[in-house]
Every structure is written in structure tokens, then in C-alpha cells.
Backbone as JSON Lines, residues from 0, in Angstrom:
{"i":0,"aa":"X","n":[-14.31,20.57,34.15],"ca":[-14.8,19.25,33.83],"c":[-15.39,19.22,32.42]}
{"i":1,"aa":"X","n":[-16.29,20.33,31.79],"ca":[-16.94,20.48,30.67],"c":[-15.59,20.44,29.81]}
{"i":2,"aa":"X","n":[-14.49,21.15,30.17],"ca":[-13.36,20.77,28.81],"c":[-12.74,19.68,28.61]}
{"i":3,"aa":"X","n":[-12.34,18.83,30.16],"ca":[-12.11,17.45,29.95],"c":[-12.97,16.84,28.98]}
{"i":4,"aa":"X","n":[-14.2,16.75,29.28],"ca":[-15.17,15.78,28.62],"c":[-15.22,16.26,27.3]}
{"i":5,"aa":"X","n":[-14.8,17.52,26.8],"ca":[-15.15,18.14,25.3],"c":[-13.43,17.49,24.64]}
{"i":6,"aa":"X","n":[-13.11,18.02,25.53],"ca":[-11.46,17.18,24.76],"c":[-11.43,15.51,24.07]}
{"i":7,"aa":"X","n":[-12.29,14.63,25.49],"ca":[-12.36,13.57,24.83],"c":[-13.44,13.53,23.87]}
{"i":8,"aa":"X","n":[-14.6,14.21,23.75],"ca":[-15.15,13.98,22.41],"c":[-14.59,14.2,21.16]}
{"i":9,"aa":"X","n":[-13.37,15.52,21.3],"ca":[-13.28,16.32,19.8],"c":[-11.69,14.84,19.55]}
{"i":10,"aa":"X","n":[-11.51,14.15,21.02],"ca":[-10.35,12.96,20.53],"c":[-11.2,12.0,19.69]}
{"i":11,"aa":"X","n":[-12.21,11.84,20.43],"ca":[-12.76,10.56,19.84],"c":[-13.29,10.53,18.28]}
{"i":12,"aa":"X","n":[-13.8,11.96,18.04],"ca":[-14.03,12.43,16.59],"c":[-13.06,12.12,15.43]}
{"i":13,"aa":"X","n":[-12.0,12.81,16.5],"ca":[-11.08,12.57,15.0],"c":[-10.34,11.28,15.2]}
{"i":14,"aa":"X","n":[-10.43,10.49,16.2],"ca":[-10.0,9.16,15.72],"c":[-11.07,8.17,15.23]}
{"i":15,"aa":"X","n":[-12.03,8.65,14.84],"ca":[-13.12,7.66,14.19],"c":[-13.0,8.43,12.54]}
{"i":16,"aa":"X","n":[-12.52,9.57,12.62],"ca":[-12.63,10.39,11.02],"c":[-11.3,9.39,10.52]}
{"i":17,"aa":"X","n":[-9.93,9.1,11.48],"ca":[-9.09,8.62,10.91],"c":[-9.48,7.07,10.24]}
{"i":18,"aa":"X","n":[-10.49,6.62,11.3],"ca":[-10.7,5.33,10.48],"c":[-11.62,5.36,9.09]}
{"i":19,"aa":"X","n":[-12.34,6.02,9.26],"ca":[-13.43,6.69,8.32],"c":[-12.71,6.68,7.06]}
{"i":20,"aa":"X","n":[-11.11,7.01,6.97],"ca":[-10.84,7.46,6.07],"c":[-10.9,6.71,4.18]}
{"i":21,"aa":"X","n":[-11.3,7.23,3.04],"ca":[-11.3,5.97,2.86],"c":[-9.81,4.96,2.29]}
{"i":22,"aa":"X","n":[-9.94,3.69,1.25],"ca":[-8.81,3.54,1.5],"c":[-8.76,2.84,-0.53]}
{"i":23,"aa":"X","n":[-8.18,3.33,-0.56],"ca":[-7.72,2.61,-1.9],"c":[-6.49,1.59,-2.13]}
{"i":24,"aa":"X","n":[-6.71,-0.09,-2.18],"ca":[-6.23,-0.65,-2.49],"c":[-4.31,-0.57,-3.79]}
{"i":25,"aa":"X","n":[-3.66,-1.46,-2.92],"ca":[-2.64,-1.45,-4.91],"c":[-3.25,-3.0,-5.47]}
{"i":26,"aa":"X","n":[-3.35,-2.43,-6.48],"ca":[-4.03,-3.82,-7.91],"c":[-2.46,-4.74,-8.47]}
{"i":27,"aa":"X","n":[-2.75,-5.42,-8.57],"ca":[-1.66,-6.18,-9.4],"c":[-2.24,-6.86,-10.81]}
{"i":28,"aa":"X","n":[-2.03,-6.8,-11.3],"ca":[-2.28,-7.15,-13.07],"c":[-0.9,-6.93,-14.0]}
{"i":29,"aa":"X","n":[-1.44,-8.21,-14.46],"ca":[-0.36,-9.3,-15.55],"c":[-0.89,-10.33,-16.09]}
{"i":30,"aa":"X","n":[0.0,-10.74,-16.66],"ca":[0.34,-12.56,-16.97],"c":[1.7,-12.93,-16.33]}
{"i":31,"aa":"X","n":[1.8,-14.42,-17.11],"ca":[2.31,-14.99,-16.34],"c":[4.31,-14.59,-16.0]}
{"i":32,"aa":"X","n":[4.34,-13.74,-17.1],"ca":[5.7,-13.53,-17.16],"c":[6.21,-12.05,-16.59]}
{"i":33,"aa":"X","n":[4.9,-11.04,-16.6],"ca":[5.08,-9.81,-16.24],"c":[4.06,-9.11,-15.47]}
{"i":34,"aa":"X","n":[4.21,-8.32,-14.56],"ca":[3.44,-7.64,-13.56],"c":[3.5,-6.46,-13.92]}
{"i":35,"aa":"X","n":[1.92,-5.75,-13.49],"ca":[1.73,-4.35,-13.44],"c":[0.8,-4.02,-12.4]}
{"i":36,"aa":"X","n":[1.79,-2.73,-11.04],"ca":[1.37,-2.46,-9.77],"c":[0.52,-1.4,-10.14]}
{"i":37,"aa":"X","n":[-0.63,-0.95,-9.74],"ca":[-1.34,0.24,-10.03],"c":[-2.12,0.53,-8.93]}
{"i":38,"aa":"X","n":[-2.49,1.69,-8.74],"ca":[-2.3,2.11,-7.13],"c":[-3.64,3.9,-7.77]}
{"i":39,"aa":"X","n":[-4.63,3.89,-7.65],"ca":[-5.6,4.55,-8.04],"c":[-5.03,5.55,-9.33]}
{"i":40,"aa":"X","n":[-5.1,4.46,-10.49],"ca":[-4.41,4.5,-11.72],"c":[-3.32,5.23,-12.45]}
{"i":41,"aa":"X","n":[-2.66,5.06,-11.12],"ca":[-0.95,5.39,-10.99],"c":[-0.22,3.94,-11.23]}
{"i":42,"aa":"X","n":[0.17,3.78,-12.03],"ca":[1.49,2.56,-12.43],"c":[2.54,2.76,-11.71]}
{"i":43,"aa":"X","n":[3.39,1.41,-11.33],"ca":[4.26,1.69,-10.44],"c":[5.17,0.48,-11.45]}
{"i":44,"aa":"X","n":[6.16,0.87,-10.91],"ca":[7.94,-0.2,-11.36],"c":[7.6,-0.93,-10.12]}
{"i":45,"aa":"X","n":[8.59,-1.9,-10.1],"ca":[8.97,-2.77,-9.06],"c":[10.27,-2.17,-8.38]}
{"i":46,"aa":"X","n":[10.53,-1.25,-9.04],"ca":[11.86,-0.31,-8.49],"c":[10.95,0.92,-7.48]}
{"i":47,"aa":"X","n":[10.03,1.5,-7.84],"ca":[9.37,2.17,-7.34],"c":[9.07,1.87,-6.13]}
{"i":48,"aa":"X","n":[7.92,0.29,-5.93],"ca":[7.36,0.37,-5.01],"c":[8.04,0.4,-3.39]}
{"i":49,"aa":"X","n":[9.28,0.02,-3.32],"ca":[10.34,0.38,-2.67],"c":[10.37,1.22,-1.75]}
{"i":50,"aa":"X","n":[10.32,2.61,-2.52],"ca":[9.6,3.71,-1.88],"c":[8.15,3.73,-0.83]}
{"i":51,"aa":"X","n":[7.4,3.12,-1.74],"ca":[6.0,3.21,-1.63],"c":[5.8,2.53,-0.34]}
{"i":52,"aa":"X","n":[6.41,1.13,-0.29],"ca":[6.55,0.09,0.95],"c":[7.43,0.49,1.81]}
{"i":53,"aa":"X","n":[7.79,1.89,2.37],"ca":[8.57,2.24,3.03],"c":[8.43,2.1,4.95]}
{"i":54,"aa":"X","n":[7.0,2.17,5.01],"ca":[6.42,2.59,6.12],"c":[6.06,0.83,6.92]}
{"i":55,"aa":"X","n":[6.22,0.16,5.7],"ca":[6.04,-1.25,5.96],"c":[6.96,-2.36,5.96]}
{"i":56,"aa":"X","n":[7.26,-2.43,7.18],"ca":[9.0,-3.47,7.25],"c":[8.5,-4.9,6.46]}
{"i":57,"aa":"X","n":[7.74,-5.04,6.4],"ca":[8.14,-7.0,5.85],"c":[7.81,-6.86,4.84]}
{"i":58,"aa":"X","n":[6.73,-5.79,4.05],"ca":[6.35,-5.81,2.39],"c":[7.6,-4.95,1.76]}
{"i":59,"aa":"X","n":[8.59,-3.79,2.67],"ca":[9.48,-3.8,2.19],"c":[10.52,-4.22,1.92]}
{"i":60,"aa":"X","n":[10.48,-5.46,2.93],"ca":[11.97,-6.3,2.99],"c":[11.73,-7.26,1.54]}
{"i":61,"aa":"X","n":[10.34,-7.81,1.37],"ca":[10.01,-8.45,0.24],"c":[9.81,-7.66,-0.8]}
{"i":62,"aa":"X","n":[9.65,-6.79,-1.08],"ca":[10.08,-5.8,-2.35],"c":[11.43,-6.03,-2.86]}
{"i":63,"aa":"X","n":[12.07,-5.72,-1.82],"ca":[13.46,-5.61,-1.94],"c":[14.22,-7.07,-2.9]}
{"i":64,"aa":"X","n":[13.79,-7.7,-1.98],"ca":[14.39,-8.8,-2.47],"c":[13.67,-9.64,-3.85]}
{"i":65,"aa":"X","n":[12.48,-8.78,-3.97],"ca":[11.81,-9.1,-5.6],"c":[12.83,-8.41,-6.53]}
{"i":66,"aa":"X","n":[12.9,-6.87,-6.02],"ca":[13.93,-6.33,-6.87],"c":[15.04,-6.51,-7.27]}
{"i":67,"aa":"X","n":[16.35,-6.82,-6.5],"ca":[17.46,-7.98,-6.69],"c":[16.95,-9.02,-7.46]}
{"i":68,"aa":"X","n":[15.97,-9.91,-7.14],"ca":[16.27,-11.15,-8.05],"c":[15.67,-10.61,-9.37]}
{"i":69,"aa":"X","n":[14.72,-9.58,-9.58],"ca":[14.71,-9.04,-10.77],"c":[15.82,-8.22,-11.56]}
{"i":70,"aa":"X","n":[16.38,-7.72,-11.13],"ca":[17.39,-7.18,-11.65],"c":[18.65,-7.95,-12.11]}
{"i":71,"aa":"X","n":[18.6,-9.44,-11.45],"ca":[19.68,-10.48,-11.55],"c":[19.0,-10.94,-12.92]}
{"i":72,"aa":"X","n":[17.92,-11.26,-12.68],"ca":[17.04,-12.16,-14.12],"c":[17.6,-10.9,-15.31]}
{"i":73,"aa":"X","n":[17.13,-9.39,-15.02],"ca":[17.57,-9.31,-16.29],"c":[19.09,-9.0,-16.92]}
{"i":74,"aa":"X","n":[20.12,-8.99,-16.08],"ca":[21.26,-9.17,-16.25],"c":[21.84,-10.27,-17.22]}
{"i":75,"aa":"X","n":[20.8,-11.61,-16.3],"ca":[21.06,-12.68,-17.13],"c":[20.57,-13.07,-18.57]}
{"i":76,"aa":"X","n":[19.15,-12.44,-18.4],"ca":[18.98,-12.36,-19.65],"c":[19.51,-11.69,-21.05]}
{"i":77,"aa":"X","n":[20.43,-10.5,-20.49],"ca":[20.85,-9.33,-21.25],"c":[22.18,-9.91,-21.91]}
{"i":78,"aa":"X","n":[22.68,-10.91,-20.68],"ca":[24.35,-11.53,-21.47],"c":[23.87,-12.63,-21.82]}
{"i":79,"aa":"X","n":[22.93,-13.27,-21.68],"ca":[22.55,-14.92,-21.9],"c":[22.03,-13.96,-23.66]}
{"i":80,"aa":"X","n":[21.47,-13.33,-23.88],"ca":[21.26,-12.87,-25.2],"c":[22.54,-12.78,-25.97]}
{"i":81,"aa":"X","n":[23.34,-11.9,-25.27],"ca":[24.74,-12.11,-25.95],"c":[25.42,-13.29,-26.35]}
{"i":82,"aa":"X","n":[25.98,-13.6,-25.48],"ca":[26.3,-14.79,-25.67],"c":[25.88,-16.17,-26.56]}
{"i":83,"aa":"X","n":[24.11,-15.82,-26.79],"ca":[23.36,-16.69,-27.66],"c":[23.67,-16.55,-29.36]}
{"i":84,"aa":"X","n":[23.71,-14.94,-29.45],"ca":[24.01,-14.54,-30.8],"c":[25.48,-14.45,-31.35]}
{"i":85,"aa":"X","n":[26.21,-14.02,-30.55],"ca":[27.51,-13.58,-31.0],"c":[27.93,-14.77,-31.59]}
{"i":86,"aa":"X","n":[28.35,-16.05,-31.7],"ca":[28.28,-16.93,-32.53],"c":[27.75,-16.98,-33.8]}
{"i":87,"aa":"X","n":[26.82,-16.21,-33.8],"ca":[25.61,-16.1,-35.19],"c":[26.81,-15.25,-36.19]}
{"i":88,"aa":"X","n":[26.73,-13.9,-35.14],"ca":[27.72,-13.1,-36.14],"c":[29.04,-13.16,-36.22]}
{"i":89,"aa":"X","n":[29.67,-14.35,-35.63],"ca":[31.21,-14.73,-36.2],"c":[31.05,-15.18,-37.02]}
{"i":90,"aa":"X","n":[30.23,-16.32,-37.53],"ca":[29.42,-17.17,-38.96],"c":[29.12,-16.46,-39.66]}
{"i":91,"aa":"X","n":[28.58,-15.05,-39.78],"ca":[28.35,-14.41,-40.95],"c":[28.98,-13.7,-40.99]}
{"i":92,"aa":"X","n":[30.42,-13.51,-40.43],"ca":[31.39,-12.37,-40.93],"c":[32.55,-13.51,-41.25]}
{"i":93,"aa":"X","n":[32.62,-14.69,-41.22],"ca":[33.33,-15.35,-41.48],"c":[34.26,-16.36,-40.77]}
{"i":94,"aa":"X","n":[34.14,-15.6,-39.02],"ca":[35.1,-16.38,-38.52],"c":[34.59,-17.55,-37.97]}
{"i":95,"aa":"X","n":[35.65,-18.06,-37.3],"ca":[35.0,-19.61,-37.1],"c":[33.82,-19.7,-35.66]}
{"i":96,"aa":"X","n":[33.04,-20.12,-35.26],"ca":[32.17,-19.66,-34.41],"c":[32.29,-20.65,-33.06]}
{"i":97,"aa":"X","n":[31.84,-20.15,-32.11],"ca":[32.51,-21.0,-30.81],"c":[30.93,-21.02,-30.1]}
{"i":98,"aa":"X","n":[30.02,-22.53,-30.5],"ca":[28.88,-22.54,-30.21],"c":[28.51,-22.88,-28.65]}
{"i":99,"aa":"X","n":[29.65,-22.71,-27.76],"ca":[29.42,-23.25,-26.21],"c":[29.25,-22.62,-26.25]}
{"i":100,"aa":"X","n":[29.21,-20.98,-26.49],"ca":[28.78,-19.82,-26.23],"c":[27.32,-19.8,-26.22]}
{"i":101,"aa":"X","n":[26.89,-20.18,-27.54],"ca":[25.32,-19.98,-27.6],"c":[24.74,-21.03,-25.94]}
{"i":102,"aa":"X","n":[25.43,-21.92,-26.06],"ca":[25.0,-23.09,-25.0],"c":[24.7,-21.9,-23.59]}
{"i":103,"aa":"X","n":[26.29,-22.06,-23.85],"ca":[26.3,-21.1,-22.33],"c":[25.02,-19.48,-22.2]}
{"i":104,"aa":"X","n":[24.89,-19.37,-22.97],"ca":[23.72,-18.38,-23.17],"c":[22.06,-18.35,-22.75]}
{"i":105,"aa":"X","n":[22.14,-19.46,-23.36],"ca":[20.8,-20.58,-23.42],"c":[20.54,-20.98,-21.92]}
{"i":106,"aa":"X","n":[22.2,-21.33,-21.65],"ca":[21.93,-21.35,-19.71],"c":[21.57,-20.45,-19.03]}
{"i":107,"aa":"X","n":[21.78,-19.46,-19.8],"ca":[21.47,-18.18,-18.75],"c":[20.29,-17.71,-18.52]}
{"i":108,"aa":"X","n":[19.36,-17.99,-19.87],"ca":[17.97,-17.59,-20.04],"c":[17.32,-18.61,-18.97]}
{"i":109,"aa":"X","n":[17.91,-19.88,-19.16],"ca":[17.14,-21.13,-18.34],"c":[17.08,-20.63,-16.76]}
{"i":110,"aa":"X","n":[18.54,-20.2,-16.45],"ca":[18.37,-19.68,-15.26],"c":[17.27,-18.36,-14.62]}
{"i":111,"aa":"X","n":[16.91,-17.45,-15.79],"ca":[17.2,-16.29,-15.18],"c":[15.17,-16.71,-15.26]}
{"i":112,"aa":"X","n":[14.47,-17.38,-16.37],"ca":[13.16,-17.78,-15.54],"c":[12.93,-17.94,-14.85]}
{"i":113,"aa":"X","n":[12.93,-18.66,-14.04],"ca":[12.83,-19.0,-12.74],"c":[12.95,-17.83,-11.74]}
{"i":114,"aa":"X","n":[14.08,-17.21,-11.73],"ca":[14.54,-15.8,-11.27],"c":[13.25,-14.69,-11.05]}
{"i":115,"aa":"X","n":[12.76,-14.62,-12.34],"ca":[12.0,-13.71,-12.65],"c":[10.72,-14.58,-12.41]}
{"i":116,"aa":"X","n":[10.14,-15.59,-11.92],"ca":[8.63,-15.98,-11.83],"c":[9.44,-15.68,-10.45]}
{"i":117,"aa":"X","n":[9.94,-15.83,-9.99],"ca":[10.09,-15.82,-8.13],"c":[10.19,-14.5,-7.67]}
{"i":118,"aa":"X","n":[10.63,-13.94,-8.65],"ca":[10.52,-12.49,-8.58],"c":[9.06,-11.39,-8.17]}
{"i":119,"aa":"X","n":[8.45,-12.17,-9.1],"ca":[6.97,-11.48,-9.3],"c":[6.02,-11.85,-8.34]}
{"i":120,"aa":"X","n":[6.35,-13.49,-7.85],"ca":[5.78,-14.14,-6.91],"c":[5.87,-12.69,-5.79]}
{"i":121,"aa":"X","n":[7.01,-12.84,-4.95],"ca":[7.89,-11.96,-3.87],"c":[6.76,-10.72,-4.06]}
{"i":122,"aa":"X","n":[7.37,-10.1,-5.11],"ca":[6.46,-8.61,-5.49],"c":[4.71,-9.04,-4.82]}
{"i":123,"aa":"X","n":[4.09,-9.91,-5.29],"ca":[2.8,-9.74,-5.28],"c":[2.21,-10.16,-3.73]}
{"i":124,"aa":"X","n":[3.69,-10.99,-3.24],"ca":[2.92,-11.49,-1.69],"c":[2.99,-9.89,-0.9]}
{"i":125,"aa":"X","n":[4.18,-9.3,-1.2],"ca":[4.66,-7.64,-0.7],"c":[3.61,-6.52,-1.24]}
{"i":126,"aa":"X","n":[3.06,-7.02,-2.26],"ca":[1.85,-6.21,-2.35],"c":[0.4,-6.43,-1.27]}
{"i":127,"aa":"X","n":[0.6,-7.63,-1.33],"ca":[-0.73,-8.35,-0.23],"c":[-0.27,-8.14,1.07]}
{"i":128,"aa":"X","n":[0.81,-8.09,1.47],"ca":[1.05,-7.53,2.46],"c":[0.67,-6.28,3.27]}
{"i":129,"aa":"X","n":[1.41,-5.16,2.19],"ca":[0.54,-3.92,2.1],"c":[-0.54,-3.32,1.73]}
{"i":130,"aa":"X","n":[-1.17,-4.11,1.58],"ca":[-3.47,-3.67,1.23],"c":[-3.24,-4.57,3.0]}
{"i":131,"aa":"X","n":[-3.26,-5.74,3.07],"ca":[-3.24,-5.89,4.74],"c":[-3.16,-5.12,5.83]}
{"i":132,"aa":"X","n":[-2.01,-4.53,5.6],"ca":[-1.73,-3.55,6.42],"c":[-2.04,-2.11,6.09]}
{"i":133,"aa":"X","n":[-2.44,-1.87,5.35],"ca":[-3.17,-0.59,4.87],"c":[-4.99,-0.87,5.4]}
{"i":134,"aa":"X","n":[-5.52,-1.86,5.31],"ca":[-6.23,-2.06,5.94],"c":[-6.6,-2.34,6.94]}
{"i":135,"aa":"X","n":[-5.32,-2.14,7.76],"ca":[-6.17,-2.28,9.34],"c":[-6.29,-0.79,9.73]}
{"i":136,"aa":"X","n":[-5.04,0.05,9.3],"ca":[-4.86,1.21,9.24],"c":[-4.61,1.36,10.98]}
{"i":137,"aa":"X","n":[-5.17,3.02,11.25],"ca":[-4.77,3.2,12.88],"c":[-6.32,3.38,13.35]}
{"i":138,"aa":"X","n":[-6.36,2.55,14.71],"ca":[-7.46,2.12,15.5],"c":[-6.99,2.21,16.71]}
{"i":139,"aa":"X","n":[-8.17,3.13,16.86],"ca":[-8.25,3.76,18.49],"c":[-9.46,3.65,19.12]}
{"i":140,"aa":"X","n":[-8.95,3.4,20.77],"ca":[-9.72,2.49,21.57],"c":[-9.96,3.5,23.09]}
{"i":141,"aa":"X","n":[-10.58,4.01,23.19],"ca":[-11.0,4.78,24.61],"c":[-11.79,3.63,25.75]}
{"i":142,"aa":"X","n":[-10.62,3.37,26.6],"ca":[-10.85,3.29,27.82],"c":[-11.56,3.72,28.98]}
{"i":143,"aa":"X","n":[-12.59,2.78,29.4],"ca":[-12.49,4.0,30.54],"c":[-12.71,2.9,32.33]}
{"i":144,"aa":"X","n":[-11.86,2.9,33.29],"ca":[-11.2,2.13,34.03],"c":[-11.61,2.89,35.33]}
{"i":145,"aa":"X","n":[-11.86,2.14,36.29],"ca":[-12.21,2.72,37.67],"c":[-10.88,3.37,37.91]}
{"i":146,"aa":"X","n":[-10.11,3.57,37.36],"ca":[-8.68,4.74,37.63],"c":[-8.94,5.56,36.93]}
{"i":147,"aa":"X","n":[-9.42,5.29,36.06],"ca":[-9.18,6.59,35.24],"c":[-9.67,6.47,33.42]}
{"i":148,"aa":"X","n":[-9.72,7.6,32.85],"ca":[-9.71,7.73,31.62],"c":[-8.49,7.37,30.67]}
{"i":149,"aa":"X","n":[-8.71,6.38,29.71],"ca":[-7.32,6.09,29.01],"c":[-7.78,6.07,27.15]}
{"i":150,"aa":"X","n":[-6.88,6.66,26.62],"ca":[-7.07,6.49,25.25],"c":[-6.18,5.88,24.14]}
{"i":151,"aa":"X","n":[-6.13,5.31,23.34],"ca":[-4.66,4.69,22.93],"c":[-5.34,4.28,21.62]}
{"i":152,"aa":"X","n":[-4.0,4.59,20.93],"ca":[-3.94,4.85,19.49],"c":[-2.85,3.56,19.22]}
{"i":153,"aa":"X","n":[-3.24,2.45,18.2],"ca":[-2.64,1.59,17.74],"c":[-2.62,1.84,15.97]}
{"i":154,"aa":"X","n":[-1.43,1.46,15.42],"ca":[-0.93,1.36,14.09],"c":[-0.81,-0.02,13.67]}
């Protein structure tokens, strides 16, 4: 009987050390066009946190899909650049210049804002997600029931 009862103390110990534990937040800092994840002054990508949000289905599903539309924004931005200039340098090498291009370029940047504020949005709710859920952490609850002794560990 003395080891039953020592078992549930040395349980109950270390599931109060687990809550005990302490917990360090991820920070988000920026403006309005760019984000920076930092995580006890470790910097993170938005490609990174991926990883990081692994253990967490809905801040990783929203990572995910920050990352795609970030990676689309800068696609668009990368040919919407092209497309803006290359006109420039048919004009200064002489040839004749085909300015729907720049147009069409100009569209791309228009598009790919938006892209990228929705982007960062996504990222930062998936960050709040995970300090949420990093903060409830695992909590354990000892029972004790005219049947019997019960202990249970929730995540």
C-alpha cells in the first residue's frame, strides 16, 4: 500500500513539474509590409516555422497556407518586375518597346500586395495560435472515485 500511495505522489510531482515548466512565448515584429518571428531570440523564416508548428494541426495548416500565398506574392513580384522594366531596356538599346508589358507588370505587383498582407495576416493568427496552445501545455488531473484511483494526462 506504502508503494501505491508513493507512486501516486512521485506521479503527481512530476505532473505538476510538467506544468511548472516555464514557457517562452514566439514574438512577432514588423511593419506593415514585413514580419519577423522570434522565438527566445532565435529568428525564424516563414518557411521555417513550418517545422516549428509541426506538433500543432491548425497553426500548421495556417502556416502553410501563409507560405504558398507568400511564395506566390513573390513570384509575382519577381516577373511583375520583369516585365515592368524590360520595356525600359528595349528603349535604350534601341528597339521598339512593347509598353503592355510594363502594364502587365504593374498588374502583377497590384496583385501580389494583397497576396502578401494576407500572407502575414495567416502567419500571425498561426503564430497566436501556437503561444495558445503552448500555453495550455499538458494538464493533469488525479481522480479519486469511490471505484477507484484515476489519473489522466490531457494535451
Amino acid at each position: 500500500m506504502k508503494s501505491f500511495f508513493l507512486s501516486i505522489l512521485v506521479i503527481c510531482i512530476a505532473a505538476s513539474s510538467l506544468q511548472a515548466q516555464e514557457y517562452s512565448p514566439m514574438e512577432v515584429e514588423g511593419n506593415f509590409w514585413s514580419k519577423k518571428f522570434q522565438k527566445d531570440t532565435v529568428e525564424y523564416k516563414l518557411s521555417e516555422l513550418i517545422d516549428l508548428f509541426e506538433g500543432n494541426a491548425q497553426a500548421n495548416l495556417l502556416v502553410r497556407k501563409a507560405n504558398n500565398q507568400h511564395d506566390l506574392a513573390r513570384f509575382l513580384q519577381v516577373s511583375g518586375t520583369f516585365l515592368a522594366i524590360y520595356p525600359l531596356f528595349n528603349a535604350a538599346i534601341g528597339r521598339t518597346p512593347n509598353y503592355n508589358m510594363s502594364l502587365i507588370g504593374l498588374g502583377f505587383w497590384g496583385v501580389s500586395i494583397p497576396l502578401e498582407i494576407s500572407s502575414q495576416h495567416k502567419a500571425e493568427k498561426a503564430v497566436m495560435l501556437y503561444n495558445q496552445r503552448m500555453r495550455e501545455g499538458l494538464k493533469a488531473h488525479l481522480m479519486i472515485q469511490n471505484n477507484g484511483i484515476g489519473l489522466s494526462l490531457r494535451f
